[in-house]
OpenMM code with the backbone's topology and positions (N, CA, C; nanometers):
from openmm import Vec3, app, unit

residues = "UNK UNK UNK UNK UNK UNK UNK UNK UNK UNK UNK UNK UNK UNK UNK UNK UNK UNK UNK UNK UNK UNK UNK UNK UNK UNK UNK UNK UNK UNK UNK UNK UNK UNK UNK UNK UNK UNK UNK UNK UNK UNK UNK UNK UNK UNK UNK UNK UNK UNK UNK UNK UNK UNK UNK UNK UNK UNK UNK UNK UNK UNK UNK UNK UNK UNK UNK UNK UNK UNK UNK UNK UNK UNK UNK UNK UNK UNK UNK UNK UNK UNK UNK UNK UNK".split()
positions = [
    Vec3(0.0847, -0.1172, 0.0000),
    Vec3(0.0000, 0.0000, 0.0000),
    Vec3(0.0890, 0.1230, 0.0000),
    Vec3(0.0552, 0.1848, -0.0968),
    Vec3(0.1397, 0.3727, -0.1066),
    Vec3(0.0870, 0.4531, -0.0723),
    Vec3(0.1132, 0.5464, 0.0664),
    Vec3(0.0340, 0.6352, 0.0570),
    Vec3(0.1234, 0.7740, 0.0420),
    Vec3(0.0847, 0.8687, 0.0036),
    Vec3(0.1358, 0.9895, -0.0084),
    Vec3(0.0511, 1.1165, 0.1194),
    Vec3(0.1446, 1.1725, 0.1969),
    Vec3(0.0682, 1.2569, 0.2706),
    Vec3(0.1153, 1.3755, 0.2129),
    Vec3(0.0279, 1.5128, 0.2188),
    Vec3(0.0969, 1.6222, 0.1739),
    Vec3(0.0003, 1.7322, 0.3048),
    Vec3(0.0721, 1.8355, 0.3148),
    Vec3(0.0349, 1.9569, 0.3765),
    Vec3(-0.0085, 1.8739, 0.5551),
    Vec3(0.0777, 1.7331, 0.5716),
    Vec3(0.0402, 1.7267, 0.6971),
    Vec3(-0.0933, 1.6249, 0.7139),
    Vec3(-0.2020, 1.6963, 0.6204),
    Vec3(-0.3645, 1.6484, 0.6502),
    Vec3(-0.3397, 1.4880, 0.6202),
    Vec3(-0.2685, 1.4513, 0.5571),
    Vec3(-0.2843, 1.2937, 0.5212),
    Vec3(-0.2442, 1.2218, 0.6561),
    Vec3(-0.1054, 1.2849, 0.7143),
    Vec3(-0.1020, 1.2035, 0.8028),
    Vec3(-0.1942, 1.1840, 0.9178),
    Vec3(-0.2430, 1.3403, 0.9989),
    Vec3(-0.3502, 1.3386, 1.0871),
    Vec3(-0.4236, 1.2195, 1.0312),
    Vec3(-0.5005, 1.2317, 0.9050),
    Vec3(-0.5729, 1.1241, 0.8886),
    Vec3(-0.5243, 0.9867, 0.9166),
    Vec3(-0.4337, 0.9365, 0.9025),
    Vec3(-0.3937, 0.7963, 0.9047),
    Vec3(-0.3783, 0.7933, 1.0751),
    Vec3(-0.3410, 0.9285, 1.1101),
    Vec3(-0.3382, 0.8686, 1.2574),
    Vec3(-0.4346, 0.8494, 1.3391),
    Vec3(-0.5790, 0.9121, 1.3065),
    Vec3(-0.7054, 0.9448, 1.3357),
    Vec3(-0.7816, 0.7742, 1.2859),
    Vec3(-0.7177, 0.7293, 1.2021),
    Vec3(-0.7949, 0.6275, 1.1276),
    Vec3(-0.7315, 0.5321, 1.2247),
    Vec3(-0.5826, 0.4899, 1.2757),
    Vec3(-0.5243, 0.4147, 1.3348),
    Vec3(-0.5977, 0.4103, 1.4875),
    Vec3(-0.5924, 0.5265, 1.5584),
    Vec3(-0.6610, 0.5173, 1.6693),
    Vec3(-0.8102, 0.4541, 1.7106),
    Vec3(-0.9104, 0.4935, 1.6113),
    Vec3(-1.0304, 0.3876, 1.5975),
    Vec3(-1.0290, 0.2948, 1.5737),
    Vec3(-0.8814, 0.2206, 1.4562),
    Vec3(-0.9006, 0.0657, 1.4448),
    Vec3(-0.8396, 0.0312, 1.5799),
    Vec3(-0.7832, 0.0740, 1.6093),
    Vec3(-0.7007, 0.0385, 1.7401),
    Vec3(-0.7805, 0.0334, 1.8583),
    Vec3(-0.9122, 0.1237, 1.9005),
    Vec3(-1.0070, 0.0959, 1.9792),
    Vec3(-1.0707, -0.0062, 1.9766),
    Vec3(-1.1508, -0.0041, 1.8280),
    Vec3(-1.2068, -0.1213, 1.8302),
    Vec3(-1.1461, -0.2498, 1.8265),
    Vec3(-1.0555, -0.2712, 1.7611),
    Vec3(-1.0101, -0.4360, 1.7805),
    Vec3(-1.0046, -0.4367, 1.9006),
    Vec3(-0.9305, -0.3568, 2.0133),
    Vec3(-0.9471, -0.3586, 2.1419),
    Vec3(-1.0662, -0.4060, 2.2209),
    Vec3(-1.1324, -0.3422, 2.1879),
    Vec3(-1.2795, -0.3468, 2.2789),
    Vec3(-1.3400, -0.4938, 2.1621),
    Vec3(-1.3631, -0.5202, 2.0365),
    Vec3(-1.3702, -0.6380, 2.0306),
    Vec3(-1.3350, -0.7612, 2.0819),
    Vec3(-1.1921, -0.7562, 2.1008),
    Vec3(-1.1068, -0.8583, 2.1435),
    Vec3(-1.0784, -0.8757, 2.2222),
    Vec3(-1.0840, -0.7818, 2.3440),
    Vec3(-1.0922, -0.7949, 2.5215),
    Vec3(-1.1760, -0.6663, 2.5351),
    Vec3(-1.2886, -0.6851, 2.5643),
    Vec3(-1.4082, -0.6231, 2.6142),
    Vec3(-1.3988, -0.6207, 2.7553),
    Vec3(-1.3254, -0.6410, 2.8289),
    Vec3(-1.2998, -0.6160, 2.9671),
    Vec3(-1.1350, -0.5763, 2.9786),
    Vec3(-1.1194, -0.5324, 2.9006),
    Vec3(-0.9927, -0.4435, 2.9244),
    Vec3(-0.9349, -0.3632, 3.0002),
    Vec3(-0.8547, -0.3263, 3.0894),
    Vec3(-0.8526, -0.1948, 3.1888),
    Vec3(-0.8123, -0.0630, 3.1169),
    Vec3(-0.8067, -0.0087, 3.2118),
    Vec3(-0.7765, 0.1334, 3.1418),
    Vec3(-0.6212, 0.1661, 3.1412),
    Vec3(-0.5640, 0.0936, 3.1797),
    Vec3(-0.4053, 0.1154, 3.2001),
    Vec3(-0.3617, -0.0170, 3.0707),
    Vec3(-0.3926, -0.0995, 3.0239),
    Vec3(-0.3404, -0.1752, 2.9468),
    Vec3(-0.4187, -0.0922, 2.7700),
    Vec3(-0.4876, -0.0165, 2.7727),
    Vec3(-0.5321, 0.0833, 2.6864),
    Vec3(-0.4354, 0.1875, 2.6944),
    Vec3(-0.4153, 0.2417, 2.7756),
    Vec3(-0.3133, 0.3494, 2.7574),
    Vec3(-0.1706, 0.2809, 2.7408),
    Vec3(-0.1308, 0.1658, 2.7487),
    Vec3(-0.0241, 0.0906, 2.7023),
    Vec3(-0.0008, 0.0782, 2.5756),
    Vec3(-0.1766, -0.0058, 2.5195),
    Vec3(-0.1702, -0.0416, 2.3944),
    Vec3(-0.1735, 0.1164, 2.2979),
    Vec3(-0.2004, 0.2050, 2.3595),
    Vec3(-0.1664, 0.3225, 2.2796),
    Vec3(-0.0662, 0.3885, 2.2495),
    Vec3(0.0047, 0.3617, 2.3593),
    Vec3(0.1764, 0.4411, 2.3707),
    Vec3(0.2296, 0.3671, 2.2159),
    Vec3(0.2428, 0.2089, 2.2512),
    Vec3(0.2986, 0.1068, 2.1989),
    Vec3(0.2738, 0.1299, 2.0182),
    Vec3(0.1272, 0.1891, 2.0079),
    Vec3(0.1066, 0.2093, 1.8941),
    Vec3(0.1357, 0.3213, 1.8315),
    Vec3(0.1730, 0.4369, 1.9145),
    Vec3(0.2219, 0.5156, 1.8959),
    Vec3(0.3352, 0.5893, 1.8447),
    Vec3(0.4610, 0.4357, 1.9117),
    Vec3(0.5565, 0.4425, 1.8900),
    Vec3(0.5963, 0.3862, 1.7518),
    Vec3(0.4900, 0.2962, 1.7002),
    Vec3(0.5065, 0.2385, 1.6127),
    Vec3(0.4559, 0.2864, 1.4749),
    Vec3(0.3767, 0.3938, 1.4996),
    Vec3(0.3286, 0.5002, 1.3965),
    Vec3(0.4287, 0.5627, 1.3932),
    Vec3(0.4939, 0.6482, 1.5271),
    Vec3(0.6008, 0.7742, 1.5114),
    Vec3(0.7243, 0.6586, 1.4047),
    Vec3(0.7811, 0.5880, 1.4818),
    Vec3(0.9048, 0.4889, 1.3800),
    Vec3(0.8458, 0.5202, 1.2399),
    Vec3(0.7181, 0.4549, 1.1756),
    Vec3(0.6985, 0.4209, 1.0351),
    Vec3(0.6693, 0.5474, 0.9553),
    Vec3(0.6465, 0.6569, 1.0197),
    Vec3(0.6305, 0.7783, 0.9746),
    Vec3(0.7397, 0.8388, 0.9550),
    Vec3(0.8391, 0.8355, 1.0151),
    Vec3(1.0106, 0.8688, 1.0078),
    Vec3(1.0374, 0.7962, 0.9256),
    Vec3(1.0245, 0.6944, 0.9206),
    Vec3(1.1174, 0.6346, 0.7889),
    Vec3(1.0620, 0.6980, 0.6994),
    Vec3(0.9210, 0.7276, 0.6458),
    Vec3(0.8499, 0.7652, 0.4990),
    Vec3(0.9182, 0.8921, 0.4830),
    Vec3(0.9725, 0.9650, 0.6136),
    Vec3(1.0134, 1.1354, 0.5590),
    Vec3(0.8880, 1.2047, 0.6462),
    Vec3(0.8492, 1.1728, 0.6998),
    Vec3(0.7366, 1.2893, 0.7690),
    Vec3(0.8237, 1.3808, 0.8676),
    Vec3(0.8127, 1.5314, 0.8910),
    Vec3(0.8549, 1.6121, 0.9152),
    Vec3(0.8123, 1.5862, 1.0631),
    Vec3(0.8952, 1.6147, 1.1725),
    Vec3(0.8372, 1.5916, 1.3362),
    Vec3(0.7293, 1.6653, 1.3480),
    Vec3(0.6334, 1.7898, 1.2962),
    Vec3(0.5389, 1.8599, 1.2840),
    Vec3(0.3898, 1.7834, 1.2492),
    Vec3(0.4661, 1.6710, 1.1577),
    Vec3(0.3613, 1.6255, 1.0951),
    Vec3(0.3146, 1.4920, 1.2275),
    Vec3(0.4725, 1.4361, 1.2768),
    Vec3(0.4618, 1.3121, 1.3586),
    Vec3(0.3542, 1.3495, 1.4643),
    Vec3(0.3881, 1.4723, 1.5350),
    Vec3(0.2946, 1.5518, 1.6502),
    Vec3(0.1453, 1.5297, 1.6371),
    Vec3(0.1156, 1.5872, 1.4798),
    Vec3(-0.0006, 1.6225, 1.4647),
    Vec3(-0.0709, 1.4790, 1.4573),
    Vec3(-0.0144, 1.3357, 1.4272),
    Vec3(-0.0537, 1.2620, 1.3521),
    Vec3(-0.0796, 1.1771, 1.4741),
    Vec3(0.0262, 1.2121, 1.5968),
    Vec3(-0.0226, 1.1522, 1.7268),
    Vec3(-0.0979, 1.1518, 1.7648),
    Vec3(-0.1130, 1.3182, 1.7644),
    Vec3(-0.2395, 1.3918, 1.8308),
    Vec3(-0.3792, 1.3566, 1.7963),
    Vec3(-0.3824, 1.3281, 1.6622),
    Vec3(-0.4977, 1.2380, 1.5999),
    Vec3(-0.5319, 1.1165, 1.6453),
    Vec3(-0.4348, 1.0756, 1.6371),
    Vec3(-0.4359, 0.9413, 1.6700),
    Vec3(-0.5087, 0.9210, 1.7901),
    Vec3(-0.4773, 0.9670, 1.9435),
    Vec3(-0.5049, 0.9645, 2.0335),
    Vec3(-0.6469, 0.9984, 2.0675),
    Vec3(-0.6948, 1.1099, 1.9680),
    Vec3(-0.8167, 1.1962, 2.0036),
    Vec3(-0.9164, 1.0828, 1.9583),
    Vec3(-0.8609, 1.0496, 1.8593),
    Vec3(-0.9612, 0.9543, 1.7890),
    Vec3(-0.9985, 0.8087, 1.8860),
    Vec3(-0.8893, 0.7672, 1.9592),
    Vec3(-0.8486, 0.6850, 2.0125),
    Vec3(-0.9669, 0.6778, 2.1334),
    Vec3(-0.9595, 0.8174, 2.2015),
    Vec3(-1.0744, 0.8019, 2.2696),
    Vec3(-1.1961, 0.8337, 2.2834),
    Vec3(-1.1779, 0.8976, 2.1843),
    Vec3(-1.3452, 0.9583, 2.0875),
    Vec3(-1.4074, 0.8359, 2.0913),
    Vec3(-1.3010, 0.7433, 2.0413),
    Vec3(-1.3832, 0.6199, 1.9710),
    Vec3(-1.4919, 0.5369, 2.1285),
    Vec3(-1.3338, 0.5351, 2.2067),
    Vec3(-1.3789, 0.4600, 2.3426),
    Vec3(-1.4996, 0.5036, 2.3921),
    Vec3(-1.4861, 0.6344, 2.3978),
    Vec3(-1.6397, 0.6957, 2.4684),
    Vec3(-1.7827, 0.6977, 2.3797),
    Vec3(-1.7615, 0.6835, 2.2656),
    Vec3(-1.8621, 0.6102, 2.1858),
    Vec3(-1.9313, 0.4469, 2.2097),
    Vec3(-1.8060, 0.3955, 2.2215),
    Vec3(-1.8785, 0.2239, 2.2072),
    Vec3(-1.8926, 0.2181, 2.3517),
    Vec3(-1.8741, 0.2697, 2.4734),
    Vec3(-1.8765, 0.2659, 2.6172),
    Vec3(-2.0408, 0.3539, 2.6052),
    Vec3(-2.0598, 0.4649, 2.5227),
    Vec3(-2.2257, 0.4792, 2.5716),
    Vec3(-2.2983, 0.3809, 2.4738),
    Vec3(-2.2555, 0.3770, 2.3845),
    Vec3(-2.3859, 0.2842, 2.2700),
    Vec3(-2.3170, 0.1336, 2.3332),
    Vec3(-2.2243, 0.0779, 2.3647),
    Vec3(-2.1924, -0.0749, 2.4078),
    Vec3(-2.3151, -0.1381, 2.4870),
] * unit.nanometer
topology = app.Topology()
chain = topology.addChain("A")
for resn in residues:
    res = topology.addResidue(resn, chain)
    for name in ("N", "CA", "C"):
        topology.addAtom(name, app.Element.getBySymbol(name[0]), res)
């Protein structure tokens, strides 16, 4: 898969998109999860976005922003399937 990010917005997106798949397989796959092995599995994924984003050339501006997505989304998502669950 190729993706091209430009002006930044691509990456937010991928990181925004990563954080919801990352909720949900979560909450699919251990539905009794704590809240400290969530904020684990987020760091962890985090780190592993920031690495693969450095290698492509993303500017540390872009890594920030793409975290920052990541995360928001991350628990946007949680507090969604926790009221509709």
């Amino acid at each position: 898969m190729t993706f091209v990010a430009s002006e930044g917005k691509g990456w937010r997106d991928i990181g925004a998109a990563c954080g919801e798949a990352i909720a949900d397989l979560l909450i699919e796959t251990c539905p009794s999860i704590d809240d400290n092995s969530l904020d684990a599995a987020l760091r962890r994924a985090g780190k592993r976005l920031r690495t693969i984003m450095l290698e492509r050339g993303a500017q540390p501006p872009d890594v920030a922003a793409a975290l920052d997505a990541m995360t928001a989304a991350f628990r946007s998502r949680l507090q969604r399937l926790e009221f509709f669950g």
